[in-house]
C-alpha positions as CSV (number, residue, x, y, z in Angstrom):
1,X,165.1,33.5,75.7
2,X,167.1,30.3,76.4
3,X,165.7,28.7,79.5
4,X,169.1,28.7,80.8
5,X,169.0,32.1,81.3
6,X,165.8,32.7,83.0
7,X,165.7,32.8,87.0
8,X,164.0,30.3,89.0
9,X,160.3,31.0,90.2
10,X,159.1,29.4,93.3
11,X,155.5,29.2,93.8
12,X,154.3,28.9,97.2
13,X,150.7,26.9,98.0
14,X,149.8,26.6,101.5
15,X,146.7,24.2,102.1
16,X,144.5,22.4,105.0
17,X,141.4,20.6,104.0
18,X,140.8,21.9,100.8
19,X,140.7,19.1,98.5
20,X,137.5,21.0,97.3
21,X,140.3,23.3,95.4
22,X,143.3,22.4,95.6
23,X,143.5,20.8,92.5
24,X,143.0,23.6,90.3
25,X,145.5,25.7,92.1
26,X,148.2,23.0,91.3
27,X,147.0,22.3,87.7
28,X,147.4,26.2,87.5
29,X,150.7,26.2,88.6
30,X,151.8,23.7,85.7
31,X,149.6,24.9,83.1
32,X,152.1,28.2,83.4
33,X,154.1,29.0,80.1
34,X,157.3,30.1,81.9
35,X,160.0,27.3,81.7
36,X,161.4,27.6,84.8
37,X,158.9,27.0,88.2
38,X,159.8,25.5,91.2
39,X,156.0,24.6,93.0
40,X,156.4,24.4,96.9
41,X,153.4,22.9,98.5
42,X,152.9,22.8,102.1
43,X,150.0,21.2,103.7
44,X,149.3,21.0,107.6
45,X,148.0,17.5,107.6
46,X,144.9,17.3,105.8
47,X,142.6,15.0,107.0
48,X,140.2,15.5,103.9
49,X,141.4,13.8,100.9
50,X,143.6,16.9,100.4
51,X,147.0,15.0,100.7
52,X,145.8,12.2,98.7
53,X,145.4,14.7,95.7
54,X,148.3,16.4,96.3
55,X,150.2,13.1,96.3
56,X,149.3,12.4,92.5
57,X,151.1,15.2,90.8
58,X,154.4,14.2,93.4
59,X,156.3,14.0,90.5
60,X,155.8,17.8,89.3
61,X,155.5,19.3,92.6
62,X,159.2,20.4,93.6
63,X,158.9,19.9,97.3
64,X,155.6,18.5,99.1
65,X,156.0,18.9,102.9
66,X,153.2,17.6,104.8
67,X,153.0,18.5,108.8
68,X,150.8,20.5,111.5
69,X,152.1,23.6,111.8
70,X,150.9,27.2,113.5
71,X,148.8,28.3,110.6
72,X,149.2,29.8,107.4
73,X,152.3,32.3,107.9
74,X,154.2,29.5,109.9
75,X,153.1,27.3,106.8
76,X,154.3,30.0,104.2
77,X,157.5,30.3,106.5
78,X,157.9,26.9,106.1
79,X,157.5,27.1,102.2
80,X,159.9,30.0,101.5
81,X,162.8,28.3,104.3
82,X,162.3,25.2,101.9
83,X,162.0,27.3,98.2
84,X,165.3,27.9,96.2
85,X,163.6,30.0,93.7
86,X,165.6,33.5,93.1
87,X,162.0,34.9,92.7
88,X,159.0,33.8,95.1
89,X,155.5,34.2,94.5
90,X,152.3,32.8,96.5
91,X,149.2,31.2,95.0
92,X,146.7,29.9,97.9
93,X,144.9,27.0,97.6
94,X,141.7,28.3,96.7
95,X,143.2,30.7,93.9
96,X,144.2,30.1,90.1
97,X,146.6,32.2,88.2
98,X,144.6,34.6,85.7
99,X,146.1,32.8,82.3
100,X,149.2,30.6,81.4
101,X,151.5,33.7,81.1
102,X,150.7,34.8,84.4
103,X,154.4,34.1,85.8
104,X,156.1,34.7,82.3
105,X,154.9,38.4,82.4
106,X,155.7,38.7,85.6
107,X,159.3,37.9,85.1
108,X,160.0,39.7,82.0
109,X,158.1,43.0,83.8
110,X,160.9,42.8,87.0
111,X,163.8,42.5,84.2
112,X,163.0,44.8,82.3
113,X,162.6,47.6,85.3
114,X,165.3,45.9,87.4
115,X,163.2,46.1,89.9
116,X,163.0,44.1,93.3
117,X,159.3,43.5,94.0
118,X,156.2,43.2,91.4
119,X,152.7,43.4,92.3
120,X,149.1,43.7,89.8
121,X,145.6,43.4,90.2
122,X,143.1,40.7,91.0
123,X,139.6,39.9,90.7
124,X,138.2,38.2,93.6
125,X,134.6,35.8,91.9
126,X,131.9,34.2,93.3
127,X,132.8,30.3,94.0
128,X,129.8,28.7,92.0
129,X,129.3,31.3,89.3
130,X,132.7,32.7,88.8
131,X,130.7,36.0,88.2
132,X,133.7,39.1,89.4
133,X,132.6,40.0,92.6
134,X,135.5,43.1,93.4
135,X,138.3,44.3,91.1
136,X,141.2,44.7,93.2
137,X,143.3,47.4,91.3
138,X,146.5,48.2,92.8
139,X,147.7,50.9,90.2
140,X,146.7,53.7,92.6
141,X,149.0,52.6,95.4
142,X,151.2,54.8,97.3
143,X,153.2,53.8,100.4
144,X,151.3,56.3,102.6
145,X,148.3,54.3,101.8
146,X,149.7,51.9,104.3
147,X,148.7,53.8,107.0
148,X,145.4,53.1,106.4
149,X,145.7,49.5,106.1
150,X,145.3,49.4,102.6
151,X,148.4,47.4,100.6
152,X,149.0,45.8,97.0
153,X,147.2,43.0,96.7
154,X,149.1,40.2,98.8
155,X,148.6,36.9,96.0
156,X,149.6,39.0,93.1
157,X,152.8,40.0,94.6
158,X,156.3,38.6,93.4
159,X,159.5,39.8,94.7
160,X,163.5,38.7,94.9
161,X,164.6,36.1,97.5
162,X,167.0,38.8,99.1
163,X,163.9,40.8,100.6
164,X,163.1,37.6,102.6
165,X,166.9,37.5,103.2
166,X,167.2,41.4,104.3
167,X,163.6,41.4,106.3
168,X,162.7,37.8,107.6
169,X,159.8,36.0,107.0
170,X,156.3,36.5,108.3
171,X,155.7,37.0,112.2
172,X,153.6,34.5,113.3
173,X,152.3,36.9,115.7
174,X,149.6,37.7,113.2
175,X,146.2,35.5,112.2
176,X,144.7,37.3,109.2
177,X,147.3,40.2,108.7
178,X,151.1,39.0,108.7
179,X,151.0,39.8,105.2
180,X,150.3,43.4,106.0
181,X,153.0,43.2,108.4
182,X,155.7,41.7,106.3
183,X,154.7,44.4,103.7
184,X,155.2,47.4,105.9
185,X,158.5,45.8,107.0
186,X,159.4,46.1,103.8
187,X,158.2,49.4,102.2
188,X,159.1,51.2,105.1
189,X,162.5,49.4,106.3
190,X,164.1,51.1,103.0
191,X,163.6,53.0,99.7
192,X,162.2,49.3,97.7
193,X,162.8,49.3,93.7
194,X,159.4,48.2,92.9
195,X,157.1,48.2,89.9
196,X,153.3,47.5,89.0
197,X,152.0,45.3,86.3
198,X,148.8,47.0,84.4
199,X,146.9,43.3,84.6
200,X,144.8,41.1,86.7
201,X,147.0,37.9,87.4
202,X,145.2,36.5,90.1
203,X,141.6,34.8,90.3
204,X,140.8,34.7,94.2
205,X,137.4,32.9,95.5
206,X,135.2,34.9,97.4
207,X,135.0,34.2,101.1
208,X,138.6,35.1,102.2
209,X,139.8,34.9,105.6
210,X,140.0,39.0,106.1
211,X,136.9,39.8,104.7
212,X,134.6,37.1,106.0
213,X,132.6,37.9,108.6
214,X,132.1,40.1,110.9
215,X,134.9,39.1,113.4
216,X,137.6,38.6,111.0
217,X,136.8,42.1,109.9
218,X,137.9,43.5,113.2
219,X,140.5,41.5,114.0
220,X,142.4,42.6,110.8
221,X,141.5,45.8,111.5
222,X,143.4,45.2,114.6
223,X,146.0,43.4,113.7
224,X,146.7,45.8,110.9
225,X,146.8,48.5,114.1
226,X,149.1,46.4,116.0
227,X,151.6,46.0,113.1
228,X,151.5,49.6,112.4
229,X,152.3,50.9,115.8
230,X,155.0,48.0,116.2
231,X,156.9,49.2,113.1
232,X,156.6,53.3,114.6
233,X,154.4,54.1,112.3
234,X,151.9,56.5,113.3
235,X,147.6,55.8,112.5
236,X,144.7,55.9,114.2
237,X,142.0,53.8,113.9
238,X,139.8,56.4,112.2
239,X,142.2,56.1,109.3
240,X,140.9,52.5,108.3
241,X,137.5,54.2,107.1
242,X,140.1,54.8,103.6
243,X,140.9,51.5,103.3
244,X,136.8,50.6,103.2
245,X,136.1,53.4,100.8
246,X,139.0,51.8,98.7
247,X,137.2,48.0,98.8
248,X,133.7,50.0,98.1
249,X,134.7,51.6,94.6
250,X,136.2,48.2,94.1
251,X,133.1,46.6,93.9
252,X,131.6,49.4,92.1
253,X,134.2,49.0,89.4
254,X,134.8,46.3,87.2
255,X,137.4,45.3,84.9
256,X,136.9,45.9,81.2
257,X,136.0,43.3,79.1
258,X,139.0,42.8,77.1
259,X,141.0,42.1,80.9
260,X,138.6,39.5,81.9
């Protein structure tokens, strides 16, 4: 198709003090296939080497913002205000997109169901080995499922400008689960046209912020809580013991050989 006719894609990369990383997550960005990407990197003043790194590929970064802000949803905030993609996806510093047809896919899939919001699987590797820690499957979801916490796998997840338009950005009330939040906003403000994509596009480095240690662990848990109960959305805190179940098969599984 003639690139003409194929929507923008922003690509949102959030980053502080991870020149360890950040590197691959833009090269994986431009290695893409799809013709049309508009990379938006925010970092909150890196005092690392981070912005020096980022500062070489200037010239094929779209924006490049560079200020504190109020951590990583203000950051993202910042990224989608300043995006003029009419699709937005988010790929984290420490991530890297699965292959170079990652966003191509992803675009022809939401065309070709006319659908609003896109969302797949990921595996999440160890950092030195790259050895597939969890598979994050997402094919089983079901909006219910949000009331026990458990939601499509936020990094995999590419949707239409006019949902940030129609539900704001993320609350910056939130540490580890304003993604949750801005998810439930969305799936249970209104009846959302959305589709799944049977592949893994995302590679995510263990040691995420949710799921790393012990504390984290229980503040999501009670963040996700909060978010629910703010929304009038009725759980309990019982309820989360599906959402661990869930990550515990996902370790027990593993994707099959041709997917990885």
């Amino acid at each position: 198709m003639p690139q003409f006719n194929q929507p923008l894609v922003s690509i949102i990369t959030v980053v502080y003090n991870n020149s360890k990383h950040i590197r691959g997550a833009i090269e994986s960005v431009l290695s893409q296939d799809y013709p049309r990407i508009e990379h938006v990197v925010i970092d909150g003043c890196s005092k690392d080497g981070t912005f020096e790194i980022i500062e070489e590929f200037r010239d094929k970064n779209s924006v490049f913002l560079s200020e504190p802000d109020e951590g990583i949803y203000d950051a993202l905030n910042k990224g989608i205000v300043r995006s003029q993609g009419d699709f937005i996806g988010i790929l984290h510093s420490d991530d890297l997109f699965y292959d170079d047809h990652v966003v191509s896919d992803i675009i022809q899939k939401l065309r070709d169901t006319e659908t609003e919001l896109c969302f797949s699987d990921l595996v999440i590797v160890d950092e030195v080995s790259g050895k597939v820690m969890r598979y994050v499957m997402a094919h089983y979801f079901r909006r219910w499922m949000l009331r026990i916490g458990f939601f499509p796998p936020h990094p995999t997840v590419f949707l239409k400008r006019s949902i940030f338009d129609e539900f704001g950005l993320y609350s910056k009330n939130y540490k580890i689960a304003g993604d949750f939040d801005f998810l439930i906003r969305v799936f249970y403000g209104r009846k959302i046209n959305w589709t799944y994509m049977n592949r893994i596009t995302v590679k995510m480095r263990n040691g995420g912020k949710s799921n790393s240690g012990l504390s984290n662990k229980i503040l999501c848990a009670k963040e996700i809580h909060e978010s629910l109960h703010m929304n009038n959305i009725f759980t309990l805190y019982f309820f989360q013991v599906g959402r661990y179940l869930i990550r515990m098969m996902e370790i027990l599984i593993k994707p099959a050989k041709k997917s990885i």
